[in-house]
matplotlib code that plots the C-alpha trace (Angstrom):
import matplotlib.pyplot as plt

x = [0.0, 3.4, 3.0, 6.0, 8.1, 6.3, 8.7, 7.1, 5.9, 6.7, 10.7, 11.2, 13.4, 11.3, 10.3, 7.8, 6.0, 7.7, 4.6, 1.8, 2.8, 1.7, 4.3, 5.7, 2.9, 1.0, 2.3, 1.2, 2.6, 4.6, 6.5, 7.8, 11.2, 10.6, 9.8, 6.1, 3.2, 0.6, -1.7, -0.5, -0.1, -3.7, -5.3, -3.4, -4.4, -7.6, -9.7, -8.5, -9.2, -12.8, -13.6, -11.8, -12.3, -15.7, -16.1, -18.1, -20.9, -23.6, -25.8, -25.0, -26.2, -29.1, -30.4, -29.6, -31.9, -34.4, -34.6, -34.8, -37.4, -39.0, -38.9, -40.3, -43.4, -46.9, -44.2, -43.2, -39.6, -37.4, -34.1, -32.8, -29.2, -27.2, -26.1, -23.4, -22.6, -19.2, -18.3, -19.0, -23.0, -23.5, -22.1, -24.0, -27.0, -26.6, -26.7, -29.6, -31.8, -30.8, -28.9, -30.6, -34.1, -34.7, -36.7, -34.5, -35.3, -32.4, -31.3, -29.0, -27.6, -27.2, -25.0, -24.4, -20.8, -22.0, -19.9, -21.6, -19.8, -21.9, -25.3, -24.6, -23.5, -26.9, -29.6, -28.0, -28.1, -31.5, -33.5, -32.5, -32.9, -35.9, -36.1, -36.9, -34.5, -34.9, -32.9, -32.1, -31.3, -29.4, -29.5, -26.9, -26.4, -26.1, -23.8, -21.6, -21.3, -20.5, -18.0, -16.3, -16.2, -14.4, -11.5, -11.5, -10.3, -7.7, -8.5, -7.7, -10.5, -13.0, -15.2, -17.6, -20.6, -22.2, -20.7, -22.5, -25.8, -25.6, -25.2, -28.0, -30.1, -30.3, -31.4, -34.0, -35.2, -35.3, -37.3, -39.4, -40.6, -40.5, -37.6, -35.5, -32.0, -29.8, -27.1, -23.8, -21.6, -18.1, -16.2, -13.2, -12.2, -11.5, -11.3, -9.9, -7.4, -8.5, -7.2, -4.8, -6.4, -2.9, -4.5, -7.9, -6.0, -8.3, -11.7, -14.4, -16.2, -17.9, -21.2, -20.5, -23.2, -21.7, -18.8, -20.1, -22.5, -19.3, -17.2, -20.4, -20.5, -17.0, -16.6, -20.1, -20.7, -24.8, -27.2, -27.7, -31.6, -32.3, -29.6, -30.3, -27.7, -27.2, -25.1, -23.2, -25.9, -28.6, -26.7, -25.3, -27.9, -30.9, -31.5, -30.6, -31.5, -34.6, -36.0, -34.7, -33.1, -30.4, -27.0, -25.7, -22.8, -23.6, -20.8, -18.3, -20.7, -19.6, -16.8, -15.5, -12.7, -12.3, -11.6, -15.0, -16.9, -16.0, -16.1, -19.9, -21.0, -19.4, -20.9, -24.4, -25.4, -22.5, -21.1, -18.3, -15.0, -13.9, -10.4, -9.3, -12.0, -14.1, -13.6, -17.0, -17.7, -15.7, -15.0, -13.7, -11.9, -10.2, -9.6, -7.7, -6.3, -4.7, -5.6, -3.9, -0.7, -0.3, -1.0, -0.4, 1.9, -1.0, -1.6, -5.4, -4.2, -1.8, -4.9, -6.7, -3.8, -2.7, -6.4, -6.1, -2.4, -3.4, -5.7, -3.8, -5.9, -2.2, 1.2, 3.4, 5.3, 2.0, 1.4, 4.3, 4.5, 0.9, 2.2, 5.2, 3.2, 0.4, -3.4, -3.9, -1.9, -1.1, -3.5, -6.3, -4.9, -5.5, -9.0, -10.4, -8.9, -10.6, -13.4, -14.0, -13.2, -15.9, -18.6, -18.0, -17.9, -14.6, -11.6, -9.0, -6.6, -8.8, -9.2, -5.3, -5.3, -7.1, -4.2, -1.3, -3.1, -0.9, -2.6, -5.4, -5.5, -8.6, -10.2, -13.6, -16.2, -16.6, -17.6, -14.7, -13.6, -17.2, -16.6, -13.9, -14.9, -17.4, -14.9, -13.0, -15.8, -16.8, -13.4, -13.4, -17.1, -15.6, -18.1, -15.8, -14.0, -11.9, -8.1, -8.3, -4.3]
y = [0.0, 2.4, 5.5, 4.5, 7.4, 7.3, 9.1, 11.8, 9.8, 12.9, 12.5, 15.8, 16.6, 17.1, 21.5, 22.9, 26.2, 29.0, 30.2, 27.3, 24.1, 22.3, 20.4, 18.0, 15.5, 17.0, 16.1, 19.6, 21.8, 25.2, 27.4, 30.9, 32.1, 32.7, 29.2, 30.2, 28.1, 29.1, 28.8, 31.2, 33.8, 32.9, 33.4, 36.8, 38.3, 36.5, 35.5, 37.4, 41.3, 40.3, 37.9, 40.0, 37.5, 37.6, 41.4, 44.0, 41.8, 42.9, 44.4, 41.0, 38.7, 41.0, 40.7, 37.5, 36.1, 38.4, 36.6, 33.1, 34.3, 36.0, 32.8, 30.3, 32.5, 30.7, 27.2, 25.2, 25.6, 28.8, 26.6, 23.2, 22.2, 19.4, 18.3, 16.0, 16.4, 18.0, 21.8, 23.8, 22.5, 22.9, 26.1, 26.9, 25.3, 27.7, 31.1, 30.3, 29.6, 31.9, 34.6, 34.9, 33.5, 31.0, 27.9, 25.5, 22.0, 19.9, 16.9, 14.3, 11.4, 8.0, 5.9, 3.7, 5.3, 7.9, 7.9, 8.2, 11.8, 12.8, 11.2, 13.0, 16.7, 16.1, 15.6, 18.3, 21.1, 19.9, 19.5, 22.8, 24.7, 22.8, 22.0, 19.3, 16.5, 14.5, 11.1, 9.6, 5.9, 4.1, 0.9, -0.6, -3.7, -1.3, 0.9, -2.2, -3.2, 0.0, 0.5, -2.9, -2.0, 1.3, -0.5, -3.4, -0.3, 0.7, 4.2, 6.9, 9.0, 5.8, 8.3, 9.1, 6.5, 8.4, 11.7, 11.8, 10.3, 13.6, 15.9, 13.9, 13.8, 17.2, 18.5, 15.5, 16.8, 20.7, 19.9, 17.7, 20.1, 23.5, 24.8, 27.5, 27.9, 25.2, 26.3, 24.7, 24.8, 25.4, 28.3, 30.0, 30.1, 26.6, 25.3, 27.7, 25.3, 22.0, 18.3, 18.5, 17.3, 15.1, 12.9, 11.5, 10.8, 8.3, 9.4, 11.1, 14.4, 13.2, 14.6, 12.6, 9.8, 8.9, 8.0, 6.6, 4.3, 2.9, 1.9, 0.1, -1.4, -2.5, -3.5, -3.8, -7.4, -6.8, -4.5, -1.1, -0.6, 2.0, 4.1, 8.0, 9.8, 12.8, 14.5, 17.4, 18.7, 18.1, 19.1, 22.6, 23.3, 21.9, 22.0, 25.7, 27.3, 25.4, 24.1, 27.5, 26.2, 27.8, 26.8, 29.6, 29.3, 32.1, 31.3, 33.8, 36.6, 36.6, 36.7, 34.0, 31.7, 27.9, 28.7, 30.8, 28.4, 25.8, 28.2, 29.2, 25.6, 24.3, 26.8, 26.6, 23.2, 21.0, 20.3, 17.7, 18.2, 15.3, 16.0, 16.3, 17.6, 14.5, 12.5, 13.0, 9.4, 6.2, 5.4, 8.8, 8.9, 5.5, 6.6, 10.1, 9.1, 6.0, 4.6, 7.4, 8.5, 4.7, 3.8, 7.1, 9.0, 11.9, 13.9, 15.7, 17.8, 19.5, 20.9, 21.7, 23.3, 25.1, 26.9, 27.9, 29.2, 31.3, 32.9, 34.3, 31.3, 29.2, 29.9, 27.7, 26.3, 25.0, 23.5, 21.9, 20.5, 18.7, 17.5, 15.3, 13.3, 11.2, 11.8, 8.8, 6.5, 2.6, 1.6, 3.9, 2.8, -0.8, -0.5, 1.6, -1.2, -3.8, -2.1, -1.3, -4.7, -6.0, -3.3, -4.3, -7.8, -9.0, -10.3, -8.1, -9.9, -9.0, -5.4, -5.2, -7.0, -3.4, -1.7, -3.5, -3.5, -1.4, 2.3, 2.1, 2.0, 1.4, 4.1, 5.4, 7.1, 10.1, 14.2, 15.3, 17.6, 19.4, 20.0, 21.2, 23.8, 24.8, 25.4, 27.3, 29.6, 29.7, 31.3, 33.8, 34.7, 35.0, 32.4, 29.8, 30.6, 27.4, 27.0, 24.4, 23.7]
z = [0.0, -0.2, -2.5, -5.5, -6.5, -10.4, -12.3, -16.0, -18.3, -20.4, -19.9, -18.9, -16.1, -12.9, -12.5, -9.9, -10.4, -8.9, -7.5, -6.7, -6.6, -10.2, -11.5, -14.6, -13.0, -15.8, -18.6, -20.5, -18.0, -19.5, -17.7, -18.1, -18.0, -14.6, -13.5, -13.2, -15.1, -17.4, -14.8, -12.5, -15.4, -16.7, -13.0, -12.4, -15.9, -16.5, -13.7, -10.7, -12.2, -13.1, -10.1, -7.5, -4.2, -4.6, -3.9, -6.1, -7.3, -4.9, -8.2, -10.2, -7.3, -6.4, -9.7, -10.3, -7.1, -7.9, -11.5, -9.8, -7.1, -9.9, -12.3, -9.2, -8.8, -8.3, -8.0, -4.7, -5.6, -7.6, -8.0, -7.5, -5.8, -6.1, -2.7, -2.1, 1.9, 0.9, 1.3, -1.6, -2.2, 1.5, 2.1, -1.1, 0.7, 3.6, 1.7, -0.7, 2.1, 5.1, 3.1, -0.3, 0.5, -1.6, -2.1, -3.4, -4.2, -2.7, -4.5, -3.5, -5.4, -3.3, -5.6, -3.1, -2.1, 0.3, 3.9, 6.9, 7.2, 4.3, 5.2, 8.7, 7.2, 4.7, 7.2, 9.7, 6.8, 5.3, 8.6, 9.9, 6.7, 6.5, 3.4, 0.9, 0.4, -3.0, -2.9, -5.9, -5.3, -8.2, -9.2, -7.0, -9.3, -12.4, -10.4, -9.3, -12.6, -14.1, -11.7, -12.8, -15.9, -15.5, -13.6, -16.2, -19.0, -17.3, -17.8, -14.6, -14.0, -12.9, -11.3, -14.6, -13.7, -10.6, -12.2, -15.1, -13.7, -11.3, -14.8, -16.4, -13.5, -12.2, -15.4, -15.9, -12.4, -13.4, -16.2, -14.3, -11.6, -13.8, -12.4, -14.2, -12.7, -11.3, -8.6, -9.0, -6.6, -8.6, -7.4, -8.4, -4.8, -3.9, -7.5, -10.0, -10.4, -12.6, -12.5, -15.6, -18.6, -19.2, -16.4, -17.9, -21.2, -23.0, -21.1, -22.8, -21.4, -18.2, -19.6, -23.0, -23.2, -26.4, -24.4, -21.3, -23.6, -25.2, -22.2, -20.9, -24.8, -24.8, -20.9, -18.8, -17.7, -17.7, -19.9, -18.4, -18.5, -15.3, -15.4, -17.2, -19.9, -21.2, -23.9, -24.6, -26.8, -24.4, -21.4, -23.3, -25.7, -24.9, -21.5, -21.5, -24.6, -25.2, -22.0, -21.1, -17.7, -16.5, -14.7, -12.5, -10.2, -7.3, -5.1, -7.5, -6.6, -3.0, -0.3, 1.3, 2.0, 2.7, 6.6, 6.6, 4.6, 7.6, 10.1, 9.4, 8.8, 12.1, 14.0, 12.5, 11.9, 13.3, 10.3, 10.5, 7.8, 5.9, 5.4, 1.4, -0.9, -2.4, 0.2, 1.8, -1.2, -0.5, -4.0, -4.9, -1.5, -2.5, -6.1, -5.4, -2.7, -3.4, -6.5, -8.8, -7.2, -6.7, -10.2, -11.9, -9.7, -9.8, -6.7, -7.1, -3.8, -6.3, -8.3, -4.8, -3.0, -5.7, -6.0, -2.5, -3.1, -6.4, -4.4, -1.3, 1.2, 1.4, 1.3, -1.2, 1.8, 3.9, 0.4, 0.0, 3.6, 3.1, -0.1, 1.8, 3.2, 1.2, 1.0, 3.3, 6.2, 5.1, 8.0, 6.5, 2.9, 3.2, 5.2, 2.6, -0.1, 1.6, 1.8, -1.9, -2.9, -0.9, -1.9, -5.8, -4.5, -5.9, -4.1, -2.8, -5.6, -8.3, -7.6, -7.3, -10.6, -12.3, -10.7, -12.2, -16.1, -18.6, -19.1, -21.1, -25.1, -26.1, -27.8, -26.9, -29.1, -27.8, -28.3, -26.8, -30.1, -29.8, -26.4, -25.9, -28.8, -26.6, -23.4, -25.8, -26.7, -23.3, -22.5, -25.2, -23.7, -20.5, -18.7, -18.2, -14.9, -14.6, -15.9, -17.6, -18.7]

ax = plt.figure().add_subplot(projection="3d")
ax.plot(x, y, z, "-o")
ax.set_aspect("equal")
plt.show()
């Protein structure tokens, strides 16, 4: 269960960025002559002048809940929010109800991966806020299954079957109950910085049904019949510009910090942390933080630390001393092995056997060209606020 030393598959001599602490991990990385990445130089000229920590959007935010109250008029609910049990959706949670006034439909996905942590932080938030839980429960056979089959590719991002039924399903529920605006959680604050795109080499776009419908072609042991998809054209075009639903992410529009975020939630509702972003699930707690810098040498903290660095939350040095030691102990290592071996209901050996398979060449149909036009025009309109590369 030791964390191997996994040396650039690139061949490039090992570099660091000067200033957050991205490095030749990613395969794409470029640095200045200054020993700074492109991320760091998009950040400071790109997203920082227009975001501005959150401050100076009182008129943008006033007018955009007064469009969502305005929309849920005569209706039981004016928005709907996806909540997980982790930070961002519940702090979100918190300020649509008691800040902003809202009446948000809360929707939760159970796909049969949730920790007890997350169950806990859920029903704390929801009964106090009172407000409506919706619980999705997936198939849990279909799930298994689909879960197999991700490990069987080879591939590393194995988190795409419960992350595109949550795409997929949010918007299906929208629809469903005539609601106009979906919150999303994502905020430049605690995720500015993305997981390199170097890392998921061979994966489609999670929200690509076209790709998610060929893995389960090509690897699924059992028909998937239950399960809902999407696609980039129904998530991107239709959904919004024809069902006229909306996907807003409010949490740029104010102030805050990580420390706050737990600071208020602690304090008002008991909320318990979980440690390392994502690891509120046990299957993406297993996967970041073993299962790819064991396999892949890929540390997701990189991507996390590195968005609280960029913005002024972390110093480069507290960084870098969380980064010497791994995401997780042996002990904690090998219990959570155990336990995901057992939950897919395979043997400890076979579910080591997916770790030692060569790195995935199969290729997968996919619309990842499309989309990534569309992040690219999304940049140049200035509503994608995520660095990307």
């Amino acid at each position: 269960m030791a964390y191997p030393v996994i040396k650039s598959k690139s061949g490039r001599p090992y570099q660091i960025c000067k200033c957050c602490v991205m490095d030749t991990s990613d395969e794409d990385i470029v640095f200045n002559e200054d020993g700074v990445c492109t991320r760091c130089t998009e950040y400071k000229e790109r997203i920082e002048p227009e975001w501005n920590h959150g401050k100076g959007h009182e008129k943008e935010l006033a007018e955009l809940i007064a469009a969502i109250k305005k929309s849920g008029e005569g209706k039981k609910y004016d928005c709907i929010l996806g909540l997980s049990g982790g930070l961002d959706s519940s702090y979100m949670l918190h300020l649509a109800v008691r800040e902003w006034g809202l009446r948000p439909l809360v929707f939760h996905i159970d796909a049969g991966w949730n920790l007890p942590v997350a169950e806990a932080n859920i029903k704390r938030l929801t009964e106090k806020l009172g407000v409506e839980l919706l619980v999705e429960h997936m198939d849990w056979e279909e799930m298994r299954q689909m879960q197999l089959a991700w490990f069987k590719t080879g591939l590393e991002m194995l988190d795409a079957p419960q992350d595109h039924a949550f795409i997929a399903l949010i918007d299906k529920y929208a629809a469903q109950y005539g609601i106009k605006y979906i919150l999303n959680g994502y905020n430049i604050c605690t995720e500015i910085v993305a997981d390199p795109s170097s890392w998921e080499k061979g994966s489609g776009p999670t929200g690509d049904g076209t790709y998610i419908k060929d893995v389960v072609k090509k690897y699924c042991a059992v028909p998937i019949r239950n399960y809902t998809y999407t696609s980039g054209l129904k998530h991107k075009f239709v959904t919004p510009y024809i069902k006229g639903i909306k996907t807003v992410k409010p949490l740029n529009l104010v102030e805050f910090t990580r420390k706050s975020m737990v600071e208020t939630l602690s304090r008002e509702y008991g909320y318990v942390e979980y440690g390392q972003k994502h690891f509120e699930d046990l299957i993406t707690k297993f996967l970041e933080g073993w299962w790819q810098p064991t396999r892949f040498g890929h540390d997701i903290r990189r991507a996390q630390l590195s968005s609280l660095v960029v913005t002024g939350q972390m110093s480069r040095d507290e960084a870098l001393a969380i980064l010497e030691k791994p995401p997780l102990s042996e002990e904690e290592s090998k219990k959570l092995f155990s336990e995901v071996a057992a939950k897919l209901g395979i043997t400890e050996e076979e579910l080591m056997s997916y770790h030692e398979l060569p790195e995935c060449t199969d290729k997968f149909k996919s619309q990842e060209k499309l989309y990534n036009f569309g992040i690219r025009l999304y940049e140049k309109l200035g509503l994608e606020k995520r660095i990307r590369k």
